[in-house]
N, C-alpha and C positions, 0 to 999 in steps of 0.2 A: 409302320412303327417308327421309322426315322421321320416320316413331314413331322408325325405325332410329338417326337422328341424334341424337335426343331420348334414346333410351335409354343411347346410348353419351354422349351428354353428363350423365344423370344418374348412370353407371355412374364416371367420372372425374367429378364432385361429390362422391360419395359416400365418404367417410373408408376409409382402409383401416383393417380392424381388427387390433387387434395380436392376436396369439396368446397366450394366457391363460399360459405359460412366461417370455413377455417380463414384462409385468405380475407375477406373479412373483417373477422375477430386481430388478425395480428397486423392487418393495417392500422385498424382503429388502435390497439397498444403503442404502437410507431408513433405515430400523430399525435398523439394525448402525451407522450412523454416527450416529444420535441417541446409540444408548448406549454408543459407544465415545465422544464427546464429553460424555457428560452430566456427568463427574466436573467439569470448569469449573463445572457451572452448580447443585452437591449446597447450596453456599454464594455463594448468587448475589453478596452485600453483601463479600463478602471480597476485598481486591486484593493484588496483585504490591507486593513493594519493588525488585523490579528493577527497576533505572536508569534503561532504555529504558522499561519498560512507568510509572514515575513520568511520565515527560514527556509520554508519553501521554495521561494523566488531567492532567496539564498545560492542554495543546493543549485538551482538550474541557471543561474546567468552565471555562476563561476563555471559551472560546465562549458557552456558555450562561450563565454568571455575565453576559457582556456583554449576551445579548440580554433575559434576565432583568431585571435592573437599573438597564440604563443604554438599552435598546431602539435597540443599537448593532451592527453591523456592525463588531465589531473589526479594525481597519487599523492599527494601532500596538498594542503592549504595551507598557506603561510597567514590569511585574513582572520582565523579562530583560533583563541586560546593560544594565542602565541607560536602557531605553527603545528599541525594536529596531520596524523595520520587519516585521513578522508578518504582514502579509498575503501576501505573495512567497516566504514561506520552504516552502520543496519538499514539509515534512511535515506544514506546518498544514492539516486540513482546514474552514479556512472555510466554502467554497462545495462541499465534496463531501457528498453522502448519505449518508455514513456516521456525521455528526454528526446524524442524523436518530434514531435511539437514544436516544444521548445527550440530548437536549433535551427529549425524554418523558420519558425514565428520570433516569440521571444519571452520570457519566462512569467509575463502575463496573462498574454492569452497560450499558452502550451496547457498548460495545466487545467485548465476551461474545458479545453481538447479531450485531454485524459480523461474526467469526469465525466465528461459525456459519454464515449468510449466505453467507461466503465459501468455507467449507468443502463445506456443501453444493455448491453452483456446481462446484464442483470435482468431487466426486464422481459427478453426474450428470453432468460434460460429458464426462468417461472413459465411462461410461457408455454414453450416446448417438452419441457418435464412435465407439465398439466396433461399437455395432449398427447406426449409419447409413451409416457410411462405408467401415468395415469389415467389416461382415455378417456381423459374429462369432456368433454362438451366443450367447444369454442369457446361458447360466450362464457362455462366455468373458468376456462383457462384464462381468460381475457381478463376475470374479473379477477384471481388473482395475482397476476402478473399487476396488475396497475392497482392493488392494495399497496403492496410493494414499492410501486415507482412512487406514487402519490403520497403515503406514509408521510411523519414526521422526521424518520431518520435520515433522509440526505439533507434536506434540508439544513437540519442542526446539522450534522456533522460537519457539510460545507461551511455553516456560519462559523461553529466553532474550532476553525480551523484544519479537521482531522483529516489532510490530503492523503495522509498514509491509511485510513481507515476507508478510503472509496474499494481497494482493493476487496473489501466482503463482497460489493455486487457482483465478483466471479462466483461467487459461489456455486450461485445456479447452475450457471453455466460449467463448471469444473463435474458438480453432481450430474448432470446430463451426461457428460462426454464417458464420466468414469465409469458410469451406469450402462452406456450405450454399451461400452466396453465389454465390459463386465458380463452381459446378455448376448448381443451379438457376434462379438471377436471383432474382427479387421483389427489394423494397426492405424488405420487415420485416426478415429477418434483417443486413444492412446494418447497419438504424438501429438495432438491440439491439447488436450489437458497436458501430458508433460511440458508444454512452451507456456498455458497461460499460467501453470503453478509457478513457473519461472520466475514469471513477472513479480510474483508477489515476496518469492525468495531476494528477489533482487534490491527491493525496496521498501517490502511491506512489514517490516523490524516483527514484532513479536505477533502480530495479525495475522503470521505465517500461522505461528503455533494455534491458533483457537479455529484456523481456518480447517488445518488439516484433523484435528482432534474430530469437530460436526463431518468433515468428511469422510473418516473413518468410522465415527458410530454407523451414519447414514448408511453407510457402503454395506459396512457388518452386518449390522441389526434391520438391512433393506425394508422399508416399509413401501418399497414397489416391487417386489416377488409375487410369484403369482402360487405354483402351488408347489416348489421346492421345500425338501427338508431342512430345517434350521442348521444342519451340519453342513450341508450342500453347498446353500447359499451365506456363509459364513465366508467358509474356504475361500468361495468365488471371489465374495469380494475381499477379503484378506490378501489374497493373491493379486486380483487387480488392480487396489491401492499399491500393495507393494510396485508392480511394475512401472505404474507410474508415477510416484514420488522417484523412484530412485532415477530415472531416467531424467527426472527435473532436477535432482539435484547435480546430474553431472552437467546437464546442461548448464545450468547455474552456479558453475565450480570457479570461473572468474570471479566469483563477489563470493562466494563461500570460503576460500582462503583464504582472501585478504580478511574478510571478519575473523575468522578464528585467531588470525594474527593478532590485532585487534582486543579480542574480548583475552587474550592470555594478560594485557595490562588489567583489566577490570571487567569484572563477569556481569556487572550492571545486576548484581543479585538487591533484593529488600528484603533485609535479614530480620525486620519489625511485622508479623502480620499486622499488628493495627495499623501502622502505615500502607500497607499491600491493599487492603480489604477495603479501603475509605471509599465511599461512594459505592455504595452495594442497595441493592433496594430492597425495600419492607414487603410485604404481601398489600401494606396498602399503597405506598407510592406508586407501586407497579400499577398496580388496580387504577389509581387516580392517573396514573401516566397513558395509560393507555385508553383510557377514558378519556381524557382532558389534554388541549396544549395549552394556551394560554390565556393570562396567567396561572399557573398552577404554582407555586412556592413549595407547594411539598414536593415535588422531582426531586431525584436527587442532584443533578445537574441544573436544576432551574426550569427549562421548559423539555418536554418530553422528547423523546428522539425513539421512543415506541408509542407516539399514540395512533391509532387505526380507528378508533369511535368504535361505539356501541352494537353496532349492526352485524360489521365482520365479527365482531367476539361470540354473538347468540347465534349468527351462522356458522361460527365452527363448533359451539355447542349443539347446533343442530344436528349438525354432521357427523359430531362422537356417536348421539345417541342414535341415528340413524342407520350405521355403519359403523359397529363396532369395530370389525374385524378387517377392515380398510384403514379404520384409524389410528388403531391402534397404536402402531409403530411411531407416528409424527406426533400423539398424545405422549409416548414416550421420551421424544427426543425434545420437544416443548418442554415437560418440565425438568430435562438433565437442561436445557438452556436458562430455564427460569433458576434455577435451582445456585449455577454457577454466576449468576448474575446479581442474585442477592447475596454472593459472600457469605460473610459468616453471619446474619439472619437467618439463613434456608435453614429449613428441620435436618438437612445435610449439609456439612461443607463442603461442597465437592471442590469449590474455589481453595480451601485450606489444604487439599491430598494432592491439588494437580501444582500447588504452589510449592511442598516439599520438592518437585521432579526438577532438575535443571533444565533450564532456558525458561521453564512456567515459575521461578523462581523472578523472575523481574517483572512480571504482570503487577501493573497497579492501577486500581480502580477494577472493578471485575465488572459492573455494565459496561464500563465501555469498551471491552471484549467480547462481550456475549451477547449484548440487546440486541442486535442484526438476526440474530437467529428465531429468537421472539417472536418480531415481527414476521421473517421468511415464514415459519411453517404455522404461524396463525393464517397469512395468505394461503396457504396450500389447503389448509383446514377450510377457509370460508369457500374455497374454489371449490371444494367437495362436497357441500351444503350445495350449493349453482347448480351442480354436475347431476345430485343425486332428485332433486326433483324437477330436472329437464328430461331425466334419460325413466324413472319411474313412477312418475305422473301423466297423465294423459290429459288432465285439465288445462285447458287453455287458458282459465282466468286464472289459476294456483301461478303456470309458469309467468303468466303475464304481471305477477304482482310480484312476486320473491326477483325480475328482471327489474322492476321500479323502484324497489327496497334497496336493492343492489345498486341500482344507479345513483339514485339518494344519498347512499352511504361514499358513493366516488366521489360527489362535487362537495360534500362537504368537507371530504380529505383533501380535495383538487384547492377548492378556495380558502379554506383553512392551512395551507400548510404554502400555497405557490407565493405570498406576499415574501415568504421569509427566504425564497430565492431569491427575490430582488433589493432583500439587505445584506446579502454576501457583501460584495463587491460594489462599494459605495465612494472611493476615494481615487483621487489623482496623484498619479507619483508625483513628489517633490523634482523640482528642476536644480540638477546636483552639475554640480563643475568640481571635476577630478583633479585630485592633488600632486603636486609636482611630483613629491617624493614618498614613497610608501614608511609608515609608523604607526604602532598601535596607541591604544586607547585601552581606557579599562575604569570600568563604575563605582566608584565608591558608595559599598553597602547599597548598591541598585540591585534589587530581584532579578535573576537569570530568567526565569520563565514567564514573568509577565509583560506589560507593555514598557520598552523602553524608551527613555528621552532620546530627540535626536541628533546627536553627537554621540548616544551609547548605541545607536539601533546599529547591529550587526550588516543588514540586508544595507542600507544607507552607504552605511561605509566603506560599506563593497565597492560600491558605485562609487565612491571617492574613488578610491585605491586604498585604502582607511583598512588594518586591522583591531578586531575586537577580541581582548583577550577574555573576558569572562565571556562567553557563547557558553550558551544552556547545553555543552557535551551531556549525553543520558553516559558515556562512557569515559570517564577521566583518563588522561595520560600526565597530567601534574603540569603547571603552566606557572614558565621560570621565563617569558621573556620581559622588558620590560615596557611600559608603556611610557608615551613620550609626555601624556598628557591623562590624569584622570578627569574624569568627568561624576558632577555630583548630580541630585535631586531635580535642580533648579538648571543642568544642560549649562553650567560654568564648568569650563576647562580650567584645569590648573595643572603648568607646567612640572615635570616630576624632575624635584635637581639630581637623582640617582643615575638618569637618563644618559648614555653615552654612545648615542646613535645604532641604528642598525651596522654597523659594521665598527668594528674597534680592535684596539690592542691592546692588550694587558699594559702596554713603555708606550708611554704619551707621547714617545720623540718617533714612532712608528706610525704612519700614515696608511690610511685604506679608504678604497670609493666602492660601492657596487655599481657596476656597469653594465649590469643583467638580471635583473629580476622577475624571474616566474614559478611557478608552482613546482617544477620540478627541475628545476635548474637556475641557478643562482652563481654570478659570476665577479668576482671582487679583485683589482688593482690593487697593489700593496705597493709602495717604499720600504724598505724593511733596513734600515742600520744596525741595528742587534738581534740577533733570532729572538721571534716572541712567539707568541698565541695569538691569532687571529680568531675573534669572537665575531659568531654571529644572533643579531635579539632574534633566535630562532631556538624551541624547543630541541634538543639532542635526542636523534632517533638512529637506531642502529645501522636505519636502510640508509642514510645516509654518507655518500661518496666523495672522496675528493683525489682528482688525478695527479699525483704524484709527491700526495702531503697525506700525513696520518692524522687522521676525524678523533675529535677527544670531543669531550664529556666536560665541560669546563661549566661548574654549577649548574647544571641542569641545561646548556647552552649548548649548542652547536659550534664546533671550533674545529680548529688545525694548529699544527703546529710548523712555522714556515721558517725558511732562512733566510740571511742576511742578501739584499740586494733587490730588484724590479723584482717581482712577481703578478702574475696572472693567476688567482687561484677558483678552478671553475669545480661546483659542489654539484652533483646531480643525488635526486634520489631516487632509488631503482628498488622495486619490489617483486622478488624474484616469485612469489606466491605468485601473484599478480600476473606474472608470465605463463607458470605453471598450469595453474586455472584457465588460463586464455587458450591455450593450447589443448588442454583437454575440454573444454566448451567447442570449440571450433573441430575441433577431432567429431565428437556426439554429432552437433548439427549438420555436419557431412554426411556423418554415418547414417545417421537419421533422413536427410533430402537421397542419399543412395538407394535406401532401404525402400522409402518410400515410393520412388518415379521405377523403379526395377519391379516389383509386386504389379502398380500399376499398369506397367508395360506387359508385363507376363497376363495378368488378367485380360487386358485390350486383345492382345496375341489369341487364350485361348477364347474370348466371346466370338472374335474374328473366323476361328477355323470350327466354330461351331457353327455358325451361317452360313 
């Protein structure tokens, strides 16, 4: 009885091994999505002039110029909008890992990094969910993993900028772990989806919201249950997303304070549906989108960012009609995806009922929230077409032609779709020499969101030492400082006579120099003959401190009020959120690395005294 017990507890210890097919199938995914990406990485030092992708490189050389030079935790930028609270803002990644690139490298190729990162993440988690959850067939799993990689959508999305929209390729991956969860228990997979939802809390601004929304239908409404009650497996996953959002949010409570701090100046609400809904698709764009890339002029973005061709579309209609009752659930969450993607077209608004809820209340554009899900469980649909006449077929020529269909349908996505990798990233940074002394700028009647000239480009200026006061904030805090210099149409500066340097006095016969200038701390020499107001051309915010002088409010300015004689007046600004969050982020990830090497240990212990 005991060898017996002994055997059978080594026989469950013992790994199952995969079948040299599987192994396989997820090499050949690996390799195909190296070199359908690789065209990004032929000219690693070459970046984007799109607008989105500028701000980008924005966000991450000020991070690392801060920790570089100043051995700061940037909490303020004094280079936008006249001095802006940055810690709080939805797209900074401050505190998230994907600045972790960036700070070895440098905020051109860091980002390359993350995309890849992300990209892979995505392809395996199709992957894996094909074969763990769906018990697809390899080569099903294979094929819709790399519907997915090969698609239209990174593609476009890298070209047009959306670095904050690579965060959907977790999805899969987030589905996997929450699911594994969800079925199995342990607490590893748990704490892997509470850290990558993290990531996305940390910097992925409202693609939090549409992420967690498909994660919860998915979870609830599981369309990989096998023969639980609909109340059973409800619960389950009810309970399991519960556990793990909230353990991400505490983990991610450093960047969650400082936002709410943040969004109390401006909720970034669009109180206009017409304006919310713009770019939403028809039943036929969609149809012609996913049909077609390019050119197509009907898209409603220009060229598609869900097309997949012809082939995966009649293999997942295959798949409906062949397996209803397998399908079902991803035929349903397909068209809640379609549904919220066409805005107010669909025979539903459901974009119109999730846009009354706060934080879905600043969604604008609704595909380009939603299309990543389109495309995902069309993959998962066509992989189930693969799956179902591999494993239900015995014909050798049936498998052998629907596997040459299927390939067919890959290179014309592979070669259709890999040229417009290699028009991301087509340009050479400008060779910029830094300015003596820091001053802003600011564009006469120049668009905030589209291509700037250069003397208005934000990212440019950076690299000066140059601030821009009109920067495209999605969240205002009012922008009172002055610029030294506007700049027009035509990239002519014209000096501003209002202009009275970055440091001043209210009494002309009072002298001030700054002697310190960085993000969060700022340090000015005064002469003072008569007590005055020491102004500084910095936006007025409450976090800001001054040692042994009272902080005023002088026209939307940042000031003090000083006395007669030498002074040294040093301003820091300190964000007590900021602290709070840190503290309870670092408290979790303790608890969590204790939690987890303790279970660990305890399980090793008892395998050990079972042998």
């Amino acid at each position: 009885m005991e060898t017996a017990f002994v055997t059978g507890t080594q026989k469950y210890m013992t790994p199952k091994k995969e079948p040299s097919t599987h192994k396989v199938a997820l090499m050949i995914v690996l390799v195909a999505s190296f070199i359908f990406l690789s065209p990004l990485f032929v000219n690693i030092r070459q970046l984007s002039m799109d607008d989105d992708w500028l701000t980008v490189y924005l966000h991450h050389h000020f991070i690392k110029d801060s920790f570089q030079c100043f051995r700061q935790i940037p909490l303020w930028s004094p280079y936008v909008c006249g001095g802006y609270p940055i810690a709080g803002y939805p797209e900074f990644p401050l505190v998230s890992p994907v600045i972790l690139p960036t700070l070895i490298f440098d905020e051109i190729i860091g980002p390359k990094i993350v995309i890849l990162f992300f990209y892979l993440l995505g392809t395996l988690g199709v992957f894996f969910l094909a074969r763990e959850n769906l018990r697809y067939h390899p080569a099903a799993a294979a094929y819709a993993a790399l519907i997915l990689a090969f698609s239209s959508w990174m593609p476009w999305t890298a070209k047009d900028g959306n670095f904050i929209e690579m965060h959907y390729f977790l999805f899969p991956a987030l589905l996997f772990l929450i699911t594994r969860f969800k079925k199995n228990g342990g607490e590893k997979p748990l704490y892997l989806f509470s850290i990558l939802l993290s990531l996305v809390i940390f910097d992925g601004n409202v693609a939090f919201l549409a992420l967690l929304l498909f994660l919860f239908l998915t979870v609830v409404f599981d369309p990989f249950r096998e023969q639980e009650k609909p109340s059973e497996f409800m619960l389950k996953g009810a309970k399991a997303l519960a556990a793990g959002v909230l353990l991400a949010i505490l983990i991610s409570m450093v960047k969650i304070i400082p936002m709410i701090h943040l969004l109390l100046y401006d909720s970034r609400g669009i109180d206009d549906y017409g304006v919310a809904s713009e770019m939403a698709y028809t039943f036929r764009t969609l149809l012609d989108s996913l049909l077609y890339k390019r050119p197509w002029p009907s898209a409603p973005m220009g060229d598609s960012r869900v097309f997949v061709g012809i082939i995966p579309i009649v293999m997942a209609l295959g798949f409906v009609g062949g397996n209803v009752r397998k399908s079902f659930g991803f035929v349903f969450l397909l068209t809640i995806a379609v549904f919220l993607a066409m805005g107010n077209n669909a025979p539903i608004d459901l974009f119109k009922m999730l846009w009354h809820l706060p934080l879905f209340h600043s969604m604008h554009k609704p595909l380009k929230y939603y299309d990543f899900f389109i495309v995902f469980f069309l993959a998962i649909l066509a992989g189930g077409f693969v799956d179902l006449v591999f494993k239900k077929t015995k014909a050798g020529f049936l498998r052998c032609g629907v596997a040459v269909i299927g390939l067919i349908s890959l290179f014309q996505l592979f070669f259709f779709n890999i040229p417009t990798n290699a028009e991301v990233f087509t340009h050479s940074g400008p060779a910029l020499l830094k300015e003596k002394q820091f001053y802003h700028v600011r564009g006469l009647d120049l668009p905030r969101y589209d291509a700037r000239t250069f003397n208005s480009n934000y990212y440019f200026n950076l690299l000066r030492g140059i601030g821009t006061i009109d920067w495209k904030a999605n969240i205002a805090v009012g922008e009172y400082a002055l610029p030294r210099y506007f700049v027009d149409s035509n990239d002519t500066l014209f000096p501003n006579p209002a202009y009275k340097g970055e440091v001043f006095f209210k009494n002309h016969g009072n002298k001030a120099r700054p002697v310190f200038f960085s993000p969060n701390k700022i340090i000015v020499d005064a002469e003072v003959l008569e007590p005055d107001i020491l102004v500084l051309n910095q936006n007025f915010h409450s976090n800001w401190q001054a040692e042994g002088f009272q902080v005023l409010n002088t026209r939307g300015l940042l000031s003090a009020a000083v006395e007669k004689g030498s002074r040294r007046i040093v301003f820091k600004y300190r964000l007590k959120g900021f602290l709070l969050g840190s503290i309870i982020t670092v408290l979790t990830l303790l608890a969590v690395g204790a939690r987890f090497f303790v279970v660990r240990k305890k399980n090793s212990t008892a395998a050990m005294a079972l042998l």
